[in-house]
C-alpha positions as CSV (number, residue, x, y, z in Angstrom):
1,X,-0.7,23.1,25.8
2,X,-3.4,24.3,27.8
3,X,-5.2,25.7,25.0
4,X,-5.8,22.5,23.8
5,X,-7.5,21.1,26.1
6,X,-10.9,22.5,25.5
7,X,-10.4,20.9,22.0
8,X,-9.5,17.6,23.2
9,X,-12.4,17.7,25.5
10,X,-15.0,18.6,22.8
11,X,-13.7,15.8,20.9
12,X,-13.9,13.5,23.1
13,X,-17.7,14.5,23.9
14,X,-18.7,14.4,20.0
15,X,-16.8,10.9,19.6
16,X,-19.2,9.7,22.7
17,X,-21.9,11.4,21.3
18,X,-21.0,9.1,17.7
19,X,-20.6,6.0,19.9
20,X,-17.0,5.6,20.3
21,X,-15.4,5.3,23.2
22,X,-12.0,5.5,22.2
23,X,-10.1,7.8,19.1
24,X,-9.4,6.3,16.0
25,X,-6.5,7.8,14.5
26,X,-5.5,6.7,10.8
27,X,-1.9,7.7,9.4
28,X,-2.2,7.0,5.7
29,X,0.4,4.9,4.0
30,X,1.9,4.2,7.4
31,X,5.6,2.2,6.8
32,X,4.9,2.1,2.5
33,X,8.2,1.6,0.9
34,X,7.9,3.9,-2.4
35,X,9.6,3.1,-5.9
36,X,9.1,2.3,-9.6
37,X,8.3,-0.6,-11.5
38,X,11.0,-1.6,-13.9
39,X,9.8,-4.1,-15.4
40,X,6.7,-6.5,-16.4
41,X,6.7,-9.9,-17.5
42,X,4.8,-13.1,-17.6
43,X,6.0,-16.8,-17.3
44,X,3.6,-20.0,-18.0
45,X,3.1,-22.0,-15.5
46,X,1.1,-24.8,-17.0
47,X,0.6,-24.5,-20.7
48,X,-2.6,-26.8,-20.8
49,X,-4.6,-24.7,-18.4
50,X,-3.2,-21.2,-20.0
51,X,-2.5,-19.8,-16.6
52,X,0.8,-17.5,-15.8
53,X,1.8,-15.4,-13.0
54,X,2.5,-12.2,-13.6
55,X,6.1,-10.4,-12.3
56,X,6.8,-7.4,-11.7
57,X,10.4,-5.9,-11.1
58,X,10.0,-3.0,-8.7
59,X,13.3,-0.6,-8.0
60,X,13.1,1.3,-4.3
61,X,14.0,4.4,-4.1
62,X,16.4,3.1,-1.8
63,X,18.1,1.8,-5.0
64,X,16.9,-1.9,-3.7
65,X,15.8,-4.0,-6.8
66,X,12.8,-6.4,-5.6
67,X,10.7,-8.6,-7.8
68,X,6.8,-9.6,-6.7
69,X,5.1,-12.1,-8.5
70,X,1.1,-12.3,-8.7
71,X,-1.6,-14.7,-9.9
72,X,-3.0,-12.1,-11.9
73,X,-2.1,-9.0,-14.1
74,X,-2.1,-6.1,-10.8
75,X,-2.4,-3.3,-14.1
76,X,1.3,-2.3,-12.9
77,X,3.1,-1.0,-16.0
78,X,6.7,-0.2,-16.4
79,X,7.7,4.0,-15.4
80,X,4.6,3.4,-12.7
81,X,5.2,4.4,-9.6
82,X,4.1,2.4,-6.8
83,X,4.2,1.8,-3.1
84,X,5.2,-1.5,-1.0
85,X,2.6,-1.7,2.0
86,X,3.4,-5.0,4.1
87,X,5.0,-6.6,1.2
88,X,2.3,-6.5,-1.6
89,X,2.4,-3.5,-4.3
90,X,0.0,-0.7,-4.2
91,X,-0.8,2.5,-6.5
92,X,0.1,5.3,-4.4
């Protein structure tokens, strides 16, 4: 453990020297939920205006079957695999 401390202290000089006082650590995809869309569909809402939402049924690969619905086409087709990152759908 020792021999990291030089390191950490270098970093912490050159994020000084950038104006940052305190790390910034990013974990990518941090608590996505991963699985595959299933299906696509779209359902009417009001056939004056044209407008629809767009559904999409999304299988976990926890074996959990959710559906999200969206105001407009997300470009999510059926095989795709996708991620779930604080409850809206995401190409991984």
């Amino acid at each position: 453990m020792s021999k990291l401390l030089p390191f950490a202290l270098a970093a912490a000089a050159w994020l000084s020297a950038c104006g940052s006082s305190q790390p910034q650590l990013r974990v990518a995809n941090r608590g996505a939920t991963y699985g595959t869309v299933s299906r696509v569909g779209t359902e009417a809402e009001n056939s004056s205006r044209g407008s629809a939402t767009y559904q999409y049924a999304v299988q976990l690969d926890s074996g959990e079957l959710l559906n999200f619905t969206y105001a407009s086409d997300q470009g999510f087709r059926a095989g795709q695999r996708v991620m779930m990152v604080d409850g809206k759908l995401q190409q991984p």
